[in-house]
Residue, then its C-alpha position, 0 to 999 in steps of 0.5 A: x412081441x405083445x410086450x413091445x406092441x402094448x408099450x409103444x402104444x401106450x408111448x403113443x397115445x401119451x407120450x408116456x414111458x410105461x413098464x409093465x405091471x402084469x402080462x398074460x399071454x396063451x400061445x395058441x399054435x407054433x410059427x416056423x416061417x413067414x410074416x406074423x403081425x400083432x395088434x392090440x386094443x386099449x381096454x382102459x386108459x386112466x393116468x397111471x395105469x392102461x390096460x390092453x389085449x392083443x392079438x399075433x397072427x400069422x400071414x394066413x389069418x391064423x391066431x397064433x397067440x393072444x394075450x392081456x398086460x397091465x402098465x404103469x405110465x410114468x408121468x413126468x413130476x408125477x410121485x411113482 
């Protein structure tokens, strides 16, 4: 789920397609109903890497996983 919330945020901020580089994610407690949420926030935007943590909440406040992902942009007429 951070995987998907990190990329389409990089999709957003630029337009750009991304993959992932590296993605370290600690799982906290277990879920086993309700709604859970992700957000994250940017660390480091430059023109071919982002950096980026985030965060899963369940519908309670409760911190249910966090994790940190590198990714390369994929500029278009850019050398990858």
């Amino acid at each position: 789920m951070l995987d998907n919330v990190f990329g389409a945020t990089i999709h957003h901020l630029t337009g750009c397609k991304n993959v992932t580089v590296t993605l370290n994610i600690h799982y906290l407690s277990p879920v086993n109903s309700g709604t859970i949420t992700a957000r994250c926030q940017v660390l480091h935007m430059g023109y071919k890497l982002a950096a980026l943590d985030g965060f899963i909440h369940d519908e309670d406040g409760n911190q249910i996983a966090k994790g940190s992902g590198t990714f390369k942009l994929l500029r278009e007429g850019a050398n990858v």
